[in-house]
C-alpha positions in Angstrom: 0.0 0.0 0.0 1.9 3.7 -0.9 2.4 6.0 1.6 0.1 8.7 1.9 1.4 11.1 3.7 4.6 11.2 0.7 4.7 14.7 -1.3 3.8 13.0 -4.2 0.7 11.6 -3.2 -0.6 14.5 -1.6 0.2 16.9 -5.0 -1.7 14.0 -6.9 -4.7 14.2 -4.3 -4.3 18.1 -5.0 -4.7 17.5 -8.8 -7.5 14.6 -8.3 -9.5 17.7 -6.4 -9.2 19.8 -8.7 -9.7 18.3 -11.8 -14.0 18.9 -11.8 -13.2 23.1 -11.1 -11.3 23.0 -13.7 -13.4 21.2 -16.4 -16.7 23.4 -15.0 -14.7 26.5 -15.6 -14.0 25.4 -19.1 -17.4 24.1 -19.8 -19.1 27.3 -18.4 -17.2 30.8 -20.0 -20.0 32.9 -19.9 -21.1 33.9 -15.8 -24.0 34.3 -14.8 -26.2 37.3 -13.9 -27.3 37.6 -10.5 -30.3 39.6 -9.3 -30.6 40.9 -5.8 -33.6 41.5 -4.0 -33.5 44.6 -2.2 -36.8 45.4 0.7 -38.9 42.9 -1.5 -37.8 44.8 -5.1 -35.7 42.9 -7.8 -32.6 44.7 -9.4 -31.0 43.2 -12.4 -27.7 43.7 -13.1 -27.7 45.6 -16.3 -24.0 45.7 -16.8 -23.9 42.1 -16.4 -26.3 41.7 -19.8 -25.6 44.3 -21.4 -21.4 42.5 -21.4 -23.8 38.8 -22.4 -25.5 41.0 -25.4 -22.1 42.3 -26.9 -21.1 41.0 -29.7 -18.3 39.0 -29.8 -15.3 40.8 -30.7 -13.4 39.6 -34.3 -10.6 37.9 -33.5 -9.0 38.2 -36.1 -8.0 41.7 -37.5 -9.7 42.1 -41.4 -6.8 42.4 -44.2 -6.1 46.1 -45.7 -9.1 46.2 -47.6 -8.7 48.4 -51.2 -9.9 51.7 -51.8 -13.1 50.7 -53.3 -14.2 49.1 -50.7 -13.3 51.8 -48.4 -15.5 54.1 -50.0 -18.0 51.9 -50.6 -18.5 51.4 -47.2 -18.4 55.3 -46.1 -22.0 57.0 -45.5 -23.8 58.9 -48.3 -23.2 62.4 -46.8 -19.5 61.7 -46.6 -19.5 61.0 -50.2 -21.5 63.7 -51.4 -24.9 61.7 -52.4 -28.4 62.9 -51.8 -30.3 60.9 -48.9 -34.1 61.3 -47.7 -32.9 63.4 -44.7 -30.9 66.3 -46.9 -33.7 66.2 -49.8 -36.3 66.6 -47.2 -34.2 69.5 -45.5 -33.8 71.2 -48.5 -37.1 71.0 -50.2 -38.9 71.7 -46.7 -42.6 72.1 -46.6 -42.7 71.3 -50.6 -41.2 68.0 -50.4 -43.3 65.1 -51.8 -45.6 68.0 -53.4 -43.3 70.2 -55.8 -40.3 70.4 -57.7 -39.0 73.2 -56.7 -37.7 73.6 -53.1 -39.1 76.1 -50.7 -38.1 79.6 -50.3 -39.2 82.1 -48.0 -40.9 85.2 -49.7 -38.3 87.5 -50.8 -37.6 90.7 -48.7 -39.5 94.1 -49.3 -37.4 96.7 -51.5 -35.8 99.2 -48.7 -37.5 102.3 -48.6 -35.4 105.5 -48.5 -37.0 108.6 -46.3 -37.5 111.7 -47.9 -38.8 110.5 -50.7 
């Protein structure tokens, strides 16, 4: 029968232990969210789901994409192109209804005293 009280058999009673922790911790990367309850009222931890709603972050860095597909990605004001939102400032109360955008009446000639 081995000694039990050796080095070695205590360090491989250590390990023995350990070994479920260790597979949990593996099988289980994403902890839990724990909700208190505070004078009979829940609270969530939002931070804790907001971190499980993320989305995962890319691993692996995208290659130097080409130019063309750099501006293809960029937004339409940054590239100069008409969008809903500027067509719609511009034209004001005569968009969806006239061609021609809306101007405010034009000011009345100055009038000079004396005259």
């Amino acid at each position: 029968m081995p000694d039990l009280r050796s080095p070695t058999a205590a360090g491989l009673c250590i390990a023995l232990l350990a070994v479920p922790w260790v597979a949990r911790a593996q099988a289980d990367p994403a902890p839990a969210c724990i909700e208190v309850e505070v004078n009979g009222e829940r609270i969530r931890d939002y931070d804790c789901f907001s971190r499980l709603l993320a989305p995962a972050p890319a691993s692996v860095a995208p290659a130097q994409a080409s130019g063309s597909l750099l501006i293809v990605r960029q937004p339409p004001s940054a590239l100069g192109l008409a969008h809903r939102a500027a067509t719609q400032q511009r034209m004001g109360t005569a968009f969806g209804m006239s061609t021609q955008p809306q101007r405010p009446p034009p000011p009345p000639p100055p009038v000079r005293p004396g005259r």
